[in-house]
Residue frames as a rotation matrix with the C-alpha (Angstrom) as fourth column:
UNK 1
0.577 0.817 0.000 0.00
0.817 -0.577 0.000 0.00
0.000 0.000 -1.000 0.00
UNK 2
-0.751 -0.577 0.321 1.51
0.522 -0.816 -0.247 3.83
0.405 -0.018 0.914 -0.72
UNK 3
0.425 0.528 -0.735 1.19
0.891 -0.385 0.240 6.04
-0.157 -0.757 -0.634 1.75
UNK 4
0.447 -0.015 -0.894 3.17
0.152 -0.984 0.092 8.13
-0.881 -0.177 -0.438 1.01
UNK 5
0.409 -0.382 0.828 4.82
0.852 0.486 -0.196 8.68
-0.328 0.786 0.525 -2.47
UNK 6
-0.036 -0.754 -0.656 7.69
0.350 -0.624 0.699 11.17
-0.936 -0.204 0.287 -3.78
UNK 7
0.859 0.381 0.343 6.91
0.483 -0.378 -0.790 13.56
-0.171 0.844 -0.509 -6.84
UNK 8
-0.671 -0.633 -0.386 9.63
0.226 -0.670 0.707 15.20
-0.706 0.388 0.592 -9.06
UNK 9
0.535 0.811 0.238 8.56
0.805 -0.404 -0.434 17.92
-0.256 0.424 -0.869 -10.86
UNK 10
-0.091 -0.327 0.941 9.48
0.777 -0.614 -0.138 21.14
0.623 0.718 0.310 -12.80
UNK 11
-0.566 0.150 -0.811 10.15
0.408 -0.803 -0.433 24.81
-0.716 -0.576 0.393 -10.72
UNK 12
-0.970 0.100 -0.220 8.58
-0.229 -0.664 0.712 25.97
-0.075 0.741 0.667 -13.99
UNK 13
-0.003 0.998 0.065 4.84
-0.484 0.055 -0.873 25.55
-0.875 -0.034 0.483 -15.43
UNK 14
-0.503 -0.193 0.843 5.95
0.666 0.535 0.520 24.42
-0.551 0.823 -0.140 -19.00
UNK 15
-0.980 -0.066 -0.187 4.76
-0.083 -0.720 0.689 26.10
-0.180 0.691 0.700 -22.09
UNK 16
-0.611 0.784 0.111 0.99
-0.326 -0.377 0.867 24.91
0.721 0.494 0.487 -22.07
UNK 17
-0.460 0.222 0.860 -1.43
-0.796 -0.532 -0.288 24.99
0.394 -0.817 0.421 -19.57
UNK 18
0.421 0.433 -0.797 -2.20
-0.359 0.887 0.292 21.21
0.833 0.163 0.529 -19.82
UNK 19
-0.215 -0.570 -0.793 0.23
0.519 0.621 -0.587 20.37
0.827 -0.538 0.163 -17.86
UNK 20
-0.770 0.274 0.577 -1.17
-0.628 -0.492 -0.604 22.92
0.118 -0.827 0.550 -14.56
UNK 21
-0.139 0.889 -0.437 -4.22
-0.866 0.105 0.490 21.38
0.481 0.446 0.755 -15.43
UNK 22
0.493 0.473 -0.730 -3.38
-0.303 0.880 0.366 17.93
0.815 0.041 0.578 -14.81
UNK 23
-0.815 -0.507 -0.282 -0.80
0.267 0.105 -0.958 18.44
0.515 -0.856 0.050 -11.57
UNK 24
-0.360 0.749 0.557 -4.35
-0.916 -0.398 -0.057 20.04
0.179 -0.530 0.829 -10.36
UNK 25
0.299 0.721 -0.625 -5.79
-0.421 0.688 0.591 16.40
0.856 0.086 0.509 -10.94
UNK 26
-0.306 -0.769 -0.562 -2.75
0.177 0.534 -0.827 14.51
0.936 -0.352 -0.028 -9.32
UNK 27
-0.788 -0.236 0.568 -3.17
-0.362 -0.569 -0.738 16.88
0.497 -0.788 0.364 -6.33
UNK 28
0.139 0.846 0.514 -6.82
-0.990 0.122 0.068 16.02
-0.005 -0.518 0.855 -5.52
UNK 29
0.622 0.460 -0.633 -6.51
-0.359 0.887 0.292 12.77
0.696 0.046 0.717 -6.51
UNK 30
-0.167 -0.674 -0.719 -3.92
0.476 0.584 -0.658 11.97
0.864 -0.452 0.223 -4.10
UNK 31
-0.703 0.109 0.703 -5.28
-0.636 -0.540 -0.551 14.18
0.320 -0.834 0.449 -1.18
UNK 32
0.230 0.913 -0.337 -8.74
-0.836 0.362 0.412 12.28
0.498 0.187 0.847 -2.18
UNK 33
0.222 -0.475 -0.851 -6.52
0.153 0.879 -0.451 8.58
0.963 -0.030 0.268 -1.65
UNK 34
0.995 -0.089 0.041 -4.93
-0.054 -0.154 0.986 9.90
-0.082 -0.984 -0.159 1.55
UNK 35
0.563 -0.822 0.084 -1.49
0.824 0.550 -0.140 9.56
0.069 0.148 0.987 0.11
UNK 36
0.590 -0.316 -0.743 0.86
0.293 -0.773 0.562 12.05
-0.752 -0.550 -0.363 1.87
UNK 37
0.868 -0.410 0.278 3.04
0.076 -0.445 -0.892 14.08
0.490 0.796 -0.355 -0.82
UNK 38
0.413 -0.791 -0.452 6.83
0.299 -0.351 0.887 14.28
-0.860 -0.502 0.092 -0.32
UNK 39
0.520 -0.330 0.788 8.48
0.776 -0.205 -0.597 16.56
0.358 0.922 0.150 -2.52
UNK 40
-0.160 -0.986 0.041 11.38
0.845 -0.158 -0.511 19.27
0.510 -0.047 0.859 -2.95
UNK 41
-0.469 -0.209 -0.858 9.90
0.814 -0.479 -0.328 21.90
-0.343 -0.852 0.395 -0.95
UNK 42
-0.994 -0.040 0.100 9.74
0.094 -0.782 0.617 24.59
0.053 0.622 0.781 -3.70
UNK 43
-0.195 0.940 -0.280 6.81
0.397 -0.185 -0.899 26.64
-0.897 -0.286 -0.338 -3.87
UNK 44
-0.290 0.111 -0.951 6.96
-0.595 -0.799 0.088 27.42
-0.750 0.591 0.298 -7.72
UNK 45
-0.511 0.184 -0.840 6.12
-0.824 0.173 0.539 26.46
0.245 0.967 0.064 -10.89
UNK 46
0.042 0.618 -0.785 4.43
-0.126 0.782 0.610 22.34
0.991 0.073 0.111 -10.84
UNK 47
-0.774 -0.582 -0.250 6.04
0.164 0.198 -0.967 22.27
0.612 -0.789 -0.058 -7.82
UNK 48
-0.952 0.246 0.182 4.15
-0.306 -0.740 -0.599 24.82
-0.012 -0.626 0.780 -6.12
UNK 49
-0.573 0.599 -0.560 0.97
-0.560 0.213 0.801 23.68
0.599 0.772 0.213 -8.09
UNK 50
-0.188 0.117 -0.975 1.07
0.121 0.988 0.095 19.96
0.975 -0.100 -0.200 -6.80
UNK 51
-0.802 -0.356 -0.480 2.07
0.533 -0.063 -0.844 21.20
0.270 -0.932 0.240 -2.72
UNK 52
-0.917 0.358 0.177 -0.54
-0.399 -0.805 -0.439 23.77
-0.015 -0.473 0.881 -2.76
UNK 53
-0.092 0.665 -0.741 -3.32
-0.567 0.577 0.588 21.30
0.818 0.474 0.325 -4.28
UNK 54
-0.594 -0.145 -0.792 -2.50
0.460 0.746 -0.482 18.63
0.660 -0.650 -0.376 -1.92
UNK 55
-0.987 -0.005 0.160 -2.85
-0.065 -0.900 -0.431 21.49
0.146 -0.435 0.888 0.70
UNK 56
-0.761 0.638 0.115 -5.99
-0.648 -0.754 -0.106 22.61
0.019 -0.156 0.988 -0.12
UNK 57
-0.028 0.652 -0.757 -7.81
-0.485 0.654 0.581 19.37
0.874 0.383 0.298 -0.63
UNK 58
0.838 0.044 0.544 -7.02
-0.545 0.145 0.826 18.18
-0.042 -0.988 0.146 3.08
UNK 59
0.914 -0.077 -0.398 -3.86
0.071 0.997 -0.028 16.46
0.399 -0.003 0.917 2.42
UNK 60
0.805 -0.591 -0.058 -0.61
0.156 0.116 0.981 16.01
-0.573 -0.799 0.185 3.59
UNK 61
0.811 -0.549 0.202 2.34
0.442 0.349 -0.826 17.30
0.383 0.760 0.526 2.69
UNK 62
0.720 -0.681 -0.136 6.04
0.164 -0.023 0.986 17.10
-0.675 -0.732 0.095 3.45
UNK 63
0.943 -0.329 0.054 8.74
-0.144 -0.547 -0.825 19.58
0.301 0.770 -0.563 1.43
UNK 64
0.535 -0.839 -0.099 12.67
0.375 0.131 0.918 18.87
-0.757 -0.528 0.384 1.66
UNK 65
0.888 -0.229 0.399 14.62
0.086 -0.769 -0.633 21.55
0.451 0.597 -0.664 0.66
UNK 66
0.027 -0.999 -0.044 18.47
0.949 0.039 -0.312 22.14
0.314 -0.034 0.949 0.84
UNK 67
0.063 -0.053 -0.997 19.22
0.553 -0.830 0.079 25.51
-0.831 -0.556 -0.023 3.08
UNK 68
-0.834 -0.552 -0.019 20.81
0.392 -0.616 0.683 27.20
-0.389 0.561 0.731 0.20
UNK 69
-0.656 0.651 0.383 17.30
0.453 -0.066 0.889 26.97
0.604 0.756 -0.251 -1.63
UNK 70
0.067 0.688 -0.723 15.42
0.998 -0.057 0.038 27.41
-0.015 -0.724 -0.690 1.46
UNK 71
-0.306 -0.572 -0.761 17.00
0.722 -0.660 0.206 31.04
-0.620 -0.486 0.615 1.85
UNK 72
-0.982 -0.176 0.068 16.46
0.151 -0.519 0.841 31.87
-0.112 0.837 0.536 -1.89
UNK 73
-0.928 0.350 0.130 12.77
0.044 -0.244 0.969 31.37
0.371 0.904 0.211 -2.11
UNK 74
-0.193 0.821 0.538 9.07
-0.939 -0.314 0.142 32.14
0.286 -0.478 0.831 -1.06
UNK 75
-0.957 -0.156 0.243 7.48
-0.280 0.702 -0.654 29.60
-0.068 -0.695 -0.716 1.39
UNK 76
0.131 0.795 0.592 4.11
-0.829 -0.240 0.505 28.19
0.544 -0.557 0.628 1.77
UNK 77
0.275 0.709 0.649 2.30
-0.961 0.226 0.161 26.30
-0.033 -0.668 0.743 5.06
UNK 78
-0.160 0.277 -0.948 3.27
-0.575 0.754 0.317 22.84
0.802 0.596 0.038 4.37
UNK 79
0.800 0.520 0.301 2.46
-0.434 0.154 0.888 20.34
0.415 -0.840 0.349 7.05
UNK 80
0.629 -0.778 0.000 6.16
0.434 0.351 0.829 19.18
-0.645 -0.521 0.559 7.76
UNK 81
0.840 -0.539 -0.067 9.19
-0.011 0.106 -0.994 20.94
0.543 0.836 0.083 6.19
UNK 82
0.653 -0.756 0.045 12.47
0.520 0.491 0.699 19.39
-0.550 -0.433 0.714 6.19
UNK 83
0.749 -0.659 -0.061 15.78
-0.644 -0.705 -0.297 21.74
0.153 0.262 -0.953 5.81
UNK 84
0.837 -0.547 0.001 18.83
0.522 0.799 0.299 19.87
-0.164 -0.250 0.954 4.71
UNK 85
0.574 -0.763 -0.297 22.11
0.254 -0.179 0.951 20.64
-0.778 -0.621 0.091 4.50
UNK 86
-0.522 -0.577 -0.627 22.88
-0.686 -0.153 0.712 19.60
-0.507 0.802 -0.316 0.69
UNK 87
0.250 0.858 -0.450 20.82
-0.958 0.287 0.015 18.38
0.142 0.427 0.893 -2.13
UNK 88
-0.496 -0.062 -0.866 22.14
-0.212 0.976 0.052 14.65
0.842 0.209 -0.497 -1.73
UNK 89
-0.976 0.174 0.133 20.92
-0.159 -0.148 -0.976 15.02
-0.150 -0.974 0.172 1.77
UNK 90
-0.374 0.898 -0.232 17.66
-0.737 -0.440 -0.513 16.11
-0.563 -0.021 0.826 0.38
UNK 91
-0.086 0.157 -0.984 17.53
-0.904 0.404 0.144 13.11
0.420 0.901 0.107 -1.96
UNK 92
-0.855 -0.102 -0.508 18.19
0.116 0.917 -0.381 10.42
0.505 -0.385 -0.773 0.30
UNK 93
-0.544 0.827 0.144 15.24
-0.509 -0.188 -0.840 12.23
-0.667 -0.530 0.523 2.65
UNK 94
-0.402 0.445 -0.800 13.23
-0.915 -0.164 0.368 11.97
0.033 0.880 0.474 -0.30
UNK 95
-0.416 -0.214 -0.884 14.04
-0.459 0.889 0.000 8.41
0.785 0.406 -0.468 -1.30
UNK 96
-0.817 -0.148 0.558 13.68
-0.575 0.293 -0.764 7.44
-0.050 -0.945 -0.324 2.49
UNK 97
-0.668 0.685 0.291 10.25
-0.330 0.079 -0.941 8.16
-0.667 -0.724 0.174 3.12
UNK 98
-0.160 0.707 -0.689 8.88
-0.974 -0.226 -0.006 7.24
-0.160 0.670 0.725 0.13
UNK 99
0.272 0.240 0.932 6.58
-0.175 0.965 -0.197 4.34
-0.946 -0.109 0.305 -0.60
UNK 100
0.247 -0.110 0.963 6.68
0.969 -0.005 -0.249 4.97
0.032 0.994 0.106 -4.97
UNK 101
-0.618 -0.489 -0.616 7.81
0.357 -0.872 0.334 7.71
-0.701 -0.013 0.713 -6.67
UNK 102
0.463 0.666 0.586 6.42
0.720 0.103 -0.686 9.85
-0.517 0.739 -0.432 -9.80
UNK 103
-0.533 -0.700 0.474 8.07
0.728 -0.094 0.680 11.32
-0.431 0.708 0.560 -12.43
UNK 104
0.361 0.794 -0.490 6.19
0.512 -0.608 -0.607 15.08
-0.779 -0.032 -0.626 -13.67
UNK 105
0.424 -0.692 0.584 7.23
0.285 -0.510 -0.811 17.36
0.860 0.510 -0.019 -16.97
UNK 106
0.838 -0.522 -0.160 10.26
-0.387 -0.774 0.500 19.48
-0.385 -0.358 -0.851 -15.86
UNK 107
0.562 -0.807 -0.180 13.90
-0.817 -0.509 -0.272 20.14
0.128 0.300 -0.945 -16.13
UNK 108
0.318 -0.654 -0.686 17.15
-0.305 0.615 -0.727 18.34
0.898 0.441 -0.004 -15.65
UNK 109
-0.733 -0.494 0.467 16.93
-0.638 0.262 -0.724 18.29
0.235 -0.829 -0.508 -12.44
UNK 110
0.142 0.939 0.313 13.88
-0.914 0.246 -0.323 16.32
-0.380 -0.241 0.893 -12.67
UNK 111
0.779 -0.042 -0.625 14.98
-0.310 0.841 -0.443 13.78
0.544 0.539 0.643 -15.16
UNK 112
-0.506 -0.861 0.048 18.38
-0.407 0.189 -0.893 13.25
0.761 -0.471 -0.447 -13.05
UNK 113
-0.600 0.269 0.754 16.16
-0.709 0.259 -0.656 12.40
-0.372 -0.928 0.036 -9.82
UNK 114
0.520 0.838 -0.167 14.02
-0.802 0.412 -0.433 9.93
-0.294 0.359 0.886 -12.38
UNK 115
0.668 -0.362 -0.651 16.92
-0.279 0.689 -0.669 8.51
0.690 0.628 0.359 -13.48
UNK 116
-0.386 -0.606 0.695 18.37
-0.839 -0.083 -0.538 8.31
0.384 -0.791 -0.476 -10.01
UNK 117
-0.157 0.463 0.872 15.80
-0.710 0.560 -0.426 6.49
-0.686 -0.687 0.241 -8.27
UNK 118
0.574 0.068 -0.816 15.82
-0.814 0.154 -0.560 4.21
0.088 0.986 0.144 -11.60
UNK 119
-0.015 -0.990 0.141 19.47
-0.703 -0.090 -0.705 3.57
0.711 -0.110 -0.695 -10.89
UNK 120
-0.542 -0.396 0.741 18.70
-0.816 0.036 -0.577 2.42
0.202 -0.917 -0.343 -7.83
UNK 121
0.845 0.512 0.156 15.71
-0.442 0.831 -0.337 -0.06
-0.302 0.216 0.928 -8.43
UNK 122
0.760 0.174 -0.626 18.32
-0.595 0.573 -0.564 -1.61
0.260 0.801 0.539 -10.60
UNK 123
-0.566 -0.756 0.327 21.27
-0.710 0.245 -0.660 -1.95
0.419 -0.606 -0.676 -8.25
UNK 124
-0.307 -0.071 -0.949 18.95
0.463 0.860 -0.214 -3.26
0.831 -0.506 -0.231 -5.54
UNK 125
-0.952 -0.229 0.205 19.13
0.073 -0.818 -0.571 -0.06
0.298 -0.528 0.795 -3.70
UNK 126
-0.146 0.977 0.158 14.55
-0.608 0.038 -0.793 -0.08
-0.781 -0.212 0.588 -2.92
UNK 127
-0.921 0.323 0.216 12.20
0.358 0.489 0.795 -2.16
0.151 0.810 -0.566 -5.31
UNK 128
-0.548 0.457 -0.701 9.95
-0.084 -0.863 -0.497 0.70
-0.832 -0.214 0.512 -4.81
UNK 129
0.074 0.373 0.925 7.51
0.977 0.161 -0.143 1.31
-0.202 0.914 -0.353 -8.21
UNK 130
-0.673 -0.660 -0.335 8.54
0.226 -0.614 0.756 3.82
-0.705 0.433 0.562 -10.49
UNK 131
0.285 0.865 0.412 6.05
0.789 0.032 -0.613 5.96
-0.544 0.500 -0.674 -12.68
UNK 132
-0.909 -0.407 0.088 5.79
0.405 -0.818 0.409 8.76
-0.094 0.407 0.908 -15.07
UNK 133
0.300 0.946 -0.120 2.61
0.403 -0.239 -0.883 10.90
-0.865 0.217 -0.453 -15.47
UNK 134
-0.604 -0.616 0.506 3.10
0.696 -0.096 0.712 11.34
-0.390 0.782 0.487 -19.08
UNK 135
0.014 0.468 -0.884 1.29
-0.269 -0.849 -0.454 14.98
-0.963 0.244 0.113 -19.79
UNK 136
0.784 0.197 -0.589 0.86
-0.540 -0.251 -0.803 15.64
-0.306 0.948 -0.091 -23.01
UNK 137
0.920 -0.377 -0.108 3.15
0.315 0.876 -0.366 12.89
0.232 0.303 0.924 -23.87
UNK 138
0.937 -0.277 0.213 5.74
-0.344 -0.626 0.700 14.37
-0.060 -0.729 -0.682 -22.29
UNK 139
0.070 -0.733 0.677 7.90
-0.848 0.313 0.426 11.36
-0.525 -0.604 -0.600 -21.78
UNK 140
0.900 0.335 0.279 7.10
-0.142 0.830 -0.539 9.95
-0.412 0.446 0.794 -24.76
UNK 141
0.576 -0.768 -0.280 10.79
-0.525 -0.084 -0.847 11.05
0.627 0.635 -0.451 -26.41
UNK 142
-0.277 -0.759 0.589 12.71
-0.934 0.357 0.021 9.25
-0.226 -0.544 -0.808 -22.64
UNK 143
0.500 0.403 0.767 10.62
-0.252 0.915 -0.316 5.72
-0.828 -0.035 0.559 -23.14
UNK 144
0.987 -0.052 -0.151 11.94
-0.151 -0.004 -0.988 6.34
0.050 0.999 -0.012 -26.62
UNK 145
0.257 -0.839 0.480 15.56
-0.863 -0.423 -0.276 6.74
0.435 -0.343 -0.833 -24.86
UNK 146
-0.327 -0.190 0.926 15.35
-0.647 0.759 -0.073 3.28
-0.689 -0.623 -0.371 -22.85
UNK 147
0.920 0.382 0.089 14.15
-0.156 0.566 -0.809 1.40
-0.359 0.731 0.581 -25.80
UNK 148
0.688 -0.668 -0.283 17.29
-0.056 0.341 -0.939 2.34
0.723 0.662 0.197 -27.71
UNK 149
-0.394 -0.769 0.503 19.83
-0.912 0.394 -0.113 1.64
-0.112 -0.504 -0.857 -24.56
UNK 150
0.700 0.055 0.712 17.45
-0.179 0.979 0.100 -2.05
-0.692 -0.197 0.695 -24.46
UNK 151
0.934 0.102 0.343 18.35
0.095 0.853 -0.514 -2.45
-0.345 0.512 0.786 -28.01
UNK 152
0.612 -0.772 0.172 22.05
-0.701 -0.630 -0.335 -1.25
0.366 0.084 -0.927 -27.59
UNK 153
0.233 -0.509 -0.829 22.68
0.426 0.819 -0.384 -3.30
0.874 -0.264 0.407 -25.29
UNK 154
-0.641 -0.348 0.684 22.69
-0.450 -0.551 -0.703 -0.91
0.621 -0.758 0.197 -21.98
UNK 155
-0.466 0.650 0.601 20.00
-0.742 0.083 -0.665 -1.64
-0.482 -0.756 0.443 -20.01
UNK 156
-0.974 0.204 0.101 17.87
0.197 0.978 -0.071 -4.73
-0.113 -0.049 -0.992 -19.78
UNK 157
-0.396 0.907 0.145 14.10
-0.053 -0.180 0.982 -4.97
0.917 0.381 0.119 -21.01
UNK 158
-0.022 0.717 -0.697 13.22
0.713 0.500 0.492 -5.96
0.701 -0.486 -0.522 -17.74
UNK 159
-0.294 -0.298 -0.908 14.25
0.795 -0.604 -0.060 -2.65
-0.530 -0.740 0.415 -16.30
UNK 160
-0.936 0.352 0.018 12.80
-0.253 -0.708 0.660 -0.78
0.245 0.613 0.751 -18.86
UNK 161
-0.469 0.882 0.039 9.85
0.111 0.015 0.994 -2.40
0.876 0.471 -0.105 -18.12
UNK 162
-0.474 -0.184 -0.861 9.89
0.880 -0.052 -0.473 -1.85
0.043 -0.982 0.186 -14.74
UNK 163
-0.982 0.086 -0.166 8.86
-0.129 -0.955 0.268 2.11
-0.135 0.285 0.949 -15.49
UNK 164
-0.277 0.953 0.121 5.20
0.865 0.302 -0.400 2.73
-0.418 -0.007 -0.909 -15.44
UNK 165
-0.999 -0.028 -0.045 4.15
0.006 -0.902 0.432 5.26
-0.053 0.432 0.901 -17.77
UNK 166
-0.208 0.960 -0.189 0.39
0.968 0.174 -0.183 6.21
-0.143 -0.221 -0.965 -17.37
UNK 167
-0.792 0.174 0.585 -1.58
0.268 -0.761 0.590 9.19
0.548 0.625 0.556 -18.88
UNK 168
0.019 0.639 0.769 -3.72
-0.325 -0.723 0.609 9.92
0.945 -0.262 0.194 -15.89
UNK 169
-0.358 -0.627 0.692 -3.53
-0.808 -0.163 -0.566 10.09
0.467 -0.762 -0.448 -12.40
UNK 170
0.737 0.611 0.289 -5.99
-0.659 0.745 0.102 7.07
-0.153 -0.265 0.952 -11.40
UNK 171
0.806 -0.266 -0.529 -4.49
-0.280 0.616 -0.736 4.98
0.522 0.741 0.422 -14.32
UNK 172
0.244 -0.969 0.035 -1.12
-0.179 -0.080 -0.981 5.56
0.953 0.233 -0.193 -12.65
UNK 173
-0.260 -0.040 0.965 -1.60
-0.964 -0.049 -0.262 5.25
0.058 -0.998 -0.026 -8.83
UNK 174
0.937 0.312 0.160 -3.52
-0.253 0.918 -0.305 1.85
-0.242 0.245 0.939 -9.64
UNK 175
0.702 -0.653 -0.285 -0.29
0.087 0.475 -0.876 0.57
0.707 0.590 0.390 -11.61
UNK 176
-0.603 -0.735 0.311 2.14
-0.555 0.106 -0.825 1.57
0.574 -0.670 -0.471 -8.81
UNK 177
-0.086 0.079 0.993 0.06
-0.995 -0.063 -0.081 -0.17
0.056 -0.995 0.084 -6.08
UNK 178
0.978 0.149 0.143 -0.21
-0.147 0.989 -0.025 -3.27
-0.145 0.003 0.989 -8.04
UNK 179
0.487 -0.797 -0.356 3.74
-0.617 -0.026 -0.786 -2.77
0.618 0.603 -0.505 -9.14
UNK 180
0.755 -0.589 -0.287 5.97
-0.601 -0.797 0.054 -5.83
-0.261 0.132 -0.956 -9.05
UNK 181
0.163 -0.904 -0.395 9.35
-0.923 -0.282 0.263 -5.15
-0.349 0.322 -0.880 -9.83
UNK 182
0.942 -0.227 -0.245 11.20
0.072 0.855 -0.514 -7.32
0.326 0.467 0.822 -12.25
UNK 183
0.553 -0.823 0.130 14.08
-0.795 -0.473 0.380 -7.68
-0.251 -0.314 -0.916 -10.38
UNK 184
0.731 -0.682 -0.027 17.55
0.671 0.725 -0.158 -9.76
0.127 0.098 0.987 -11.28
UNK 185
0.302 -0.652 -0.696 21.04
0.464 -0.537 0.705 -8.72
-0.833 -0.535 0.140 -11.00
UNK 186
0.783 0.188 -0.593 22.02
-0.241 -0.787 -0.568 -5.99
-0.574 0.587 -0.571 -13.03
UNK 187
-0.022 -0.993 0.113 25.26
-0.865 0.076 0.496 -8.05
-0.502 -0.087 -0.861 -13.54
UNK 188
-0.396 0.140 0.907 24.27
0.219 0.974 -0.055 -11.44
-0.892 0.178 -0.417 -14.54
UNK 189
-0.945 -0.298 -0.131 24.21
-0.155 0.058 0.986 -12.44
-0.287 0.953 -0.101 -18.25
């Protein structure tokens, strides 16, 4: 069962308003579920969106943020925030408390924390379930990206398939709570 479940996301809004739109859904629908938000803190762009949604719908949320950021930007209310020292700090928090994760448009610092917690499924490191909400196909060019490493020869199919990629927020919560994990060693022929 996910109680609680760790969103990356974008400081930004993106270029069309679909994508506000549906972090509005996400929000209720996970306030709706009881499923406690943990995310980077930020109060802008999807970020801000998702945290304030949650928020307002009765739910729970819990923001970890790296001092440096803390310092730099506006705040809201959240029901626990955690000040760390240095973004790995803030990543392992993250990782901790989460039951699954989700994957939102944004930047490079999004895709780096998607492909982090990736990383880790495949070591061994959690066998956690991994999603994308694919906005407006969003994430249709990275699936495209782990295909060609399968058929390189980087990455196993069964870690590619591992990824849940879901085009609404139901669809996707369902699929992580039934998720899992193909797991083998990341080593073995």
């Amino acid at each position: 069962m996910i109680n609680n479940i760790c969103v990356f996301c974008g400081s930004s809004f993106g270029k069309h308003d679909v994508y506000q739109q549906e972090v509005l859904q996400l929000g209720k629908t996970l306030a709706t579920k009881k499923i406690n938000l943990i995310y980077g803190g930020g109060n802008v762009g999807l970020m801000g969106v998702l945290s304030r949604t949650v928020l307002e719908n009765g739910g729970e949320v819990t923001g970890i943020i790296p001092k440096k950021i803390h310092e730099s930007v506006d705040h809201i209310e959240l029901t626990e925030t955690v000040i760390v020292d240095t973004m790995h700090e803030r990543k392992a928090s993250m990782y901790s408390l989460a039951d699954a994760f989700i994957a939102l448009p944004g930047g490079i610092g999004t895709l780096e924390e998607l492909a982090e917690v990736m990383t880790w499924q495949q070591i061994g490191y959690h066998a956690k379930p991994i999603g994308v909400f694919n906005i407006n196909g969003f994430y249709q060019p990275f699936e495209k990206l782990l295909e060609h490493m399968v058929q390189e020869g980087f990455l196993k199919p069964e870690f590619a398939k591992n990824l849940i990629v879901e085009d609404t927020p139901e669809q996707l919560l369902e699929r992580l709570e039934k998720f899992a994990p193909k797991l083998l060693s990341k080593w073995s022929t």
